[in-house]
N, C-alpha and C positions, 0 to 999 in steps of 0.2 A: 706204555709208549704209544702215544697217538702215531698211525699211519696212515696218509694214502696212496689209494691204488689204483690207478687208471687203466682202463681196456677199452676195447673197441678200436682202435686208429687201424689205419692200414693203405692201402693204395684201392684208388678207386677212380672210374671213368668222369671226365666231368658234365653235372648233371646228375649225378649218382649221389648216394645216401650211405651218413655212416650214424652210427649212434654210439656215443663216448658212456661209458660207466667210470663211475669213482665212489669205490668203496675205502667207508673211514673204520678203521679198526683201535682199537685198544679204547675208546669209549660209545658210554652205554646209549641206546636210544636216546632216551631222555633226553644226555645233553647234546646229542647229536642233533637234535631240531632244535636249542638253539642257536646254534651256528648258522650263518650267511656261510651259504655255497658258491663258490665262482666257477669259472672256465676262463682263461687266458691261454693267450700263444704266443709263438716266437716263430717268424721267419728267419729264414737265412739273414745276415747281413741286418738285421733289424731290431728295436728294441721290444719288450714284451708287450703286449697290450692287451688290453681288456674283451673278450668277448662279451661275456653272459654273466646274470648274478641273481641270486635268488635270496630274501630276503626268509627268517626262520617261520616268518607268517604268510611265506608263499608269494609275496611281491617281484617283481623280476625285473630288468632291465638288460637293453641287450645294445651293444655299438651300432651304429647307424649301417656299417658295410654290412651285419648280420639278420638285420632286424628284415622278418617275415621270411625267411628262411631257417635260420635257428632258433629250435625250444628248449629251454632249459627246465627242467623240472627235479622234485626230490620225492622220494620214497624215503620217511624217515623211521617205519618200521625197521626198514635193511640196510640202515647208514647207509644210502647210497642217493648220490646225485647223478644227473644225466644231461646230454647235451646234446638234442638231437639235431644232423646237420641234412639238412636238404637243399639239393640244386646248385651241388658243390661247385665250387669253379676254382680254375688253377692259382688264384689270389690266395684260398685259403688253405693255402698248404703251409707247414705250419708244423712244430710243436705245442701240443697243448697240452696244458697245464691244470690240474683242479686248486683250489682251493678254499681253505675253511678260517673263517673267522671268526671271533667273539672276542675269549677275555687272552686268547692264544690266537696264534696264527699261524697253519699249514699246509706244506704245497704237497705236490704230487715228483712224482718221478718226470713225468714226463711223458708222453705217449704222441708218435710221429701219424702226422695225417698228411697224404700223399694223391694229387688231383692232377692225374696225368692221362691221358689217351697214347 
């Protein structure tokens, strides 16, 4: 059974830096690179939407409110994606969400990102 698993989120000043892990378990390397990795969130009172995306060949695209602030990248020796946030501000507070695509499609738990002074 495929899973993911998101860490890093937390509360942090804004201006400050968080970096999201999402590790996918129940398959192999292999077919873990080729899977498209995402990142999405949910604010409060709001519908989901896209941050970040990384394609299995390493291409990426990112939302316009993220772009030159957030890196998304993969390590696909360690199943794992990332999503690095820098220059937080209290807009991007948020649930965020990983997700994997190819011939399946799956999300994460969940993990709360909190941009507070």
């Amino acid at each position: 059974q495929v899973r993911l698993v998101e860490s890093g989120g937390g509360l942090v000043q804004p201006g400050g830096s968080l970096r999201l892990s999402c590790v996918a378990s129940g398959m192999s390397s292999m077919i873990f690179k080729l899977y498209a990795m995402g990142w999405y969130r949910q604010a409060p009172g709001k519908q989901r939407e896209l941050v970040a995306t990384i394609t299995s060949s390493g291409g990426t695209n990112y939302a316009a409110s993220v772009k030159g602030r957030f890196t998304i990248s993969r390590d696909n020796a360690k199943n794992t994606a990332y999503l690095q946030m820098n220059s937080l501000t209290p807009e991007d507070t948020a649930v965020y969400y990983c997700n994997a695509g190819f011939r399946s499609e799956y999300w994460g738990q969940g993990n709360q990102v909190t941009v507070s002074s």
